[in-house]
Backbone as a printed PyTorch tensor [residue, N CA C, xyz], in Angstrom:
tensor([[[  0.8230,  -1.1890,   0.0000],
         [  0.0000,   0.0000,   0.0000],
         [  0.8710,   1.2580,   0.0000]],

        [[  1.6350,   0.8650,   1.2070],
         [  2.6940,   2.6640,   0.8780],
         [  3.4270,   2.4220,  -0.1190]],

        [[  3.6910,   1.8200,  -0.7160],
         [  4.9310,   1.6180,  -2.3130],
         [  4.2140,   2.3350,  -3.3850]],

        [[  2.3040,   1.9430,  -2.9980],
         [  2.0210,   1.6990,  -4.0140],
         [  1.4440,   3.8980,  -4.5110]],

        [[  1.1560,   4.2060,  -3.1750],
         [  1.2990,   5.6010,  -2.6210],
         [  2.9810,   5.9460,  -3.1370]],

        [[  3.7750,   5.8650,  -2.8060],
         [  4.7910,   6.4940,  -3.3080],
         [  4.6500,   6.5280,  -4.5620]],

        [[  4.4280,   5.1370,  -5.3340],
         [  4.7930,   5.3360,  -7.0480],
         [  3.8680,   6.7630,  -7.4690]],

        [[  2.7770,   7.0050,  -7.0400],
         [  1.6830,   7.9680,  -7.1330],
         [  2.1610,   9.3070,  -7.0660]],

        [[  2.8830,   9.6080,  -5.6940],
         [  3.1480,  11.0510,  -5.8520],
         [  4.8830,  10.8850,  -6.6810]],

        [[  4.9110,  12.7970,  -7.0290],
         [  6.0880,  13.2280,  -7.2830],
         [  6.8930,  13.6550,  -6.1290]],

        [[  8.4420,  13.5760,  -6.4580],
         [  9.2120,  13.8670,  -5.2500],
         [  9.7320,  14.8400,  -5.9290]],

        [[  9.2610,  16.3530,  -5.2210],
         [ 10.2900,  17.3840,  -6.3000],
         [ 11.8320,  17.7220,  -5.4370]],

        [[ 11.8160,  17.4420,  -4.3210],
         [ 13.2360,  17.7790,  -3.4010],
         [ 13.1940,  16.9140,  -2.0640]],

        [[ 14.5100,  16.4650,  -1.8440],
         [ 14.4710,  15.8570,  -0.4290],
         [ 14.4700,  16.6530,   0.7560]],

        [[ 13.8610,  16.0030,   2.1120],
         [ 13.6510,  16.7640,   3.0440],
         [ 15.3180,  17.1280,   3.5870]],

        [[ 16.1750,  16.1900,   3.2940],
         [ 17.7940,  16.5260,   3.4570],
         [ 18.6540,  16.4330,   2.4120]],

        [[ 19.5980,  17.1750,   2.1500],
         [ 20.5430,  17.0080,   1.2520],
         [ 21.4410,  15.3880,   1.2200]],

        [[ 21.3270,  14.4590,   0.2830],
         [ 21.7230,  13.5830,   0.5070],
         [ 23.1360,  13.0510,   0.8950]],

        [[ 24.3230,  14.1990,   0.5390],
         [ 25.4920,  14.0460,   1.0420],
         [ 25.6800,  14.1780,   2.6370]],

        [[ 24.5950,  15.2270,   3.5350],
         [ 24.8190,  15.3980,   4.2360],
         [ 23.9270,  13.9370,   5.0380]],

        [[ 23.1040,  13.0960,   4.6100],
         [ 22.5700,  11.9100,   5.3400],
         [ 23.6990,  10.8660,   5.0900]],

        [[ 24.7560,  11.0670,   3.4900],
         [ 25.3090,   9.6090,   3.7260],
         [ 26.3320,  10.1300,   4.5600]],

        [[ 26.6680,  11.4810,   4.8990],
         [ 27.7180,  11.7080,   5.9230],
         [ 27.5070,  11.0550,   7.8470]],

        [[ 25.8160,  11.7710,   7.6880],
         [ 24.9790,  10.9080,   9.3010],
         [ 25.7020,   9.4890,   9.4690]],

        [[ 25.1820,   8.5070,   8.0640],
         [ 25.0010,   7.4260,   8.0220],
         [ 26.8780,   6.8690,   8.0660]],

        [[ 27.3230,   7.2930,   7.9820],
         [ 29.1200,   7.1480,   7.9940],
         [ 29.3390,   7.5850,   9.1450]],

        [[ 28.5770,   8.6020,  10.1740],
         [ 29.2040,   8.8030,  11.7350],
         [ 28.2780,   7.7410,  12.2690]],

        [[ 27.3350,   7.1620,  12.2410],
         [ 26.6810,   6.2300,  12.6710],
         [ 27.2710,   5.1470,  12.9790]],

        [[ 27.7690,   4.6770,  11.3110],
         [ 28.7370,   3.4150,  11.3210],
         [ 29.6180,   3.3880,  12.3250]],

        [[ 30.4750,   4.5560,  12.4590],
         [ 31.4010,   4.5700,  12.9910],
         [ 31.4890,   4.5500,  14.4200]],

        [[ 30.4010,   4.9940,  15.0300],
         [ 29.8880,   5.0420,  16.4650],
         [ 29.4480,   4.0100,  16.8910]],

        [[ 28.7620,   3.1980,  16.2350],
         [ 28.1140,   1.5480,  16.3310],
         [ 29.4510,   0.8740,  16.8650]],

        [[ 30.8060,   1.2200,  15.6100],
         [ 32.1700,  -0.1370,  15.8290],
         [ 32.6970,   0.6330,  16.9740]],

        [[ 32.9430,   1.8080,  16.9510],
         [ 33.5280,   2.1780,  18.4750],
         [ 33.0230,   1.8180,  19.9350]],

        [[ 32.0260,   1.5000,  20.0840],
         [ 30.8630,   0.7730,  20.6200],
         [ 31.4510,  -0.4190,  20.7100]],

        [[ 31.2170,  -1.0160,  19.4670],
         [ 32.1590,  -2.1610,  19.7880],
         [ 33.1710,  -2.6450,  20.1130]],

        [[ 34.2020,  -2.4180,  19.9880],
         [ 35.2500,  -1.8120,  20.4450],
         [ 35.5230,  -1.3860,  21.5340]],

        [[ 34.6690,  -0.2200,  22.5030],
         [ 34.8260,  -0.0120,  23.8410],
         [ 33.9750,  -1.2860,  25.0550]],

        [[ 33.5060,  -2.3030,  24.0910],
         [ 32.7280,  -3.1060,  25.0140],
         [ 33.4110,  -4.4400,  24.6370]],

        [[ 34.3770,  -4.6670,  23.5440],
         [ 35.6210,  -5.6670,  23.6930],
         [ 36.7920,  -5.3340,  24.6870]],

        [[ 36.9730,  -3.8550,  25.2830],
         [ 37.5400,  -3.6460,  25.5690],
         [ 37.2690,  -3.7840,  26.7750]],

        [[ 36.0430,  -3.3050,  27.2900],
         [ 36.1310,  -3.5830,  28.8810],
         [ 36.0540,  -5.1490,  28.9680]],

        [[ 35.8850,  -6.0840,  28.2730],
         [ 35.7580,  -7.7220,  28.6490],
         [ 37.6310,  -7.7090,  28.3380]],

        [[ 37.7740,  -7.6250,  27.7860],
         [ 39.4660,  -7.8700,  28.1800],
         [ 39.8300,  -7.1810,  29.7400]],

        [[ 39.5290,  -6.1380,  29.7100],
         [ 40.1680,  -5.9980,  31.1780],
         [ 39.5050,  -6.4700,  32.1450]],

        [[ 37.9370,  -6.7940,  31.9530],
         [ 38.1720,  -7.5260,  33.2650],
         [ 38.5120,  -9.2960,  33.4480]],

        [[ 38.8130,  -9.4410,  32.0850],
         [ 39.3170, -10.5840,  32.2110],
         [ 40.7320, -10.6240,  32.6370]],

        [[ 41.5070,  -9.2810,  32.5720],
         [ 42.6880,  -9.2910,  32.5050],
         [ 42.7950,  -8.6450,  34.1480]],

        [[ 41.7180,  -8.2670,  34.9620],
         [ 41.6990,  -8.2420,  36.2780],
         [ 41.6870,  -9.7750,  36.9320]],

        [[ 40.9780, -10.2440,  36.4990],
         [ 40.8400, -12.2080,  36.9750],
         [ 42.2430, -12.3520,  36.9120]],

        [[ 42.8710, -12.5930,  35.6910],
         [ 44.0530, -13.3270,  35.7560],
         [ 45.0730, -12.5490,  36.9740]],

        [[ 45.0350, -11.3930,  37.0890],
         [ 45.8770, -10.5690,  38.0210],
         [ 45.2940, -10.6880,  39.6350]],

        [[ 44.4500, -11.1120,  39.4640],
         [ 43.6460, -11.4980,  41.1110],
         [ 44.2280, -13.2050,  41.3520]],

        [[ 43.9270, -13.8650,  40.1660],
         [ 44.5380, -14.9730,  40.4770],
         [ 45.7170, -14.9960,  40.5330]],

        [[ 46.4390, -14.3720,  39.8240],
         [ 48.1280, -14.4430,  40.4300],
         [ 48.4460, -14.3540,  41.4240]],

        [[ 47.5240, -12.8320,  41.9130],
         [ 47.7100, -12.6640,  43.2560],
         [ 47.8260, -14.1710,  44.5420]],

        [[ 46.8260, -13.9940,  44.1210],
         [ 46.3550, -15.4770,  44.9970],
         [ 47.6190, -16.1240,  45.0330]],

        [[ 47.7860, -16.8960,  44.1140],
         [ 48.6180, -17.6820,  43.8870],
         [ 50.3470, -17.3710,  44.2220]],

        [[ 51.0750, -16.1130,  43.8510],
         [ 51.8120, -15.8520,  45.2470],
         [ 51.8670, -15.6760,  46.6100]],

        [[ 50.4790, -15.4600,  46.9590],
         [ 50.4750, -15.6550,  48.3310],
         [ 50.2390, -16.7850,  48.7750]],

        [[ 50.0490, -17.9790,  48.0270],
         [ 49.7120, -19.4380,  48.6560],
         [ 51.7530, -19.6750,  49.3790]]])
């Protein structure tokens, strides 16, 4: 039904300039992997707190 509404009307201009949405859509990307990235990062350290707690341990046995 809405496709069929779009084919119907004319589009005389976009509501945004499209360089400036694929620019959005490129800080988006980029914020998503940094994201990822800062949440690989905290699982390494606290994995990398375990191993340093267990050392601990383990010189003091």
């Amino acid at each position: 039904m809405l496709s069929q509404n779009l084919e119907l009307e004319t589009v005389e201009c976009a509501l945004y300039p499209i360089a400036e949405v694929q620019q959005l859509y490129a800080y988006k990307i980029r914020y998503e992997l940094l994201l990822k990235d800062i949440n690989t990062l905290k699982e390494t350290n606290e994995w990398l707190k375990k191993q340093l707690s267990f050392s601990a341990l383990l010189q003091e046995s």
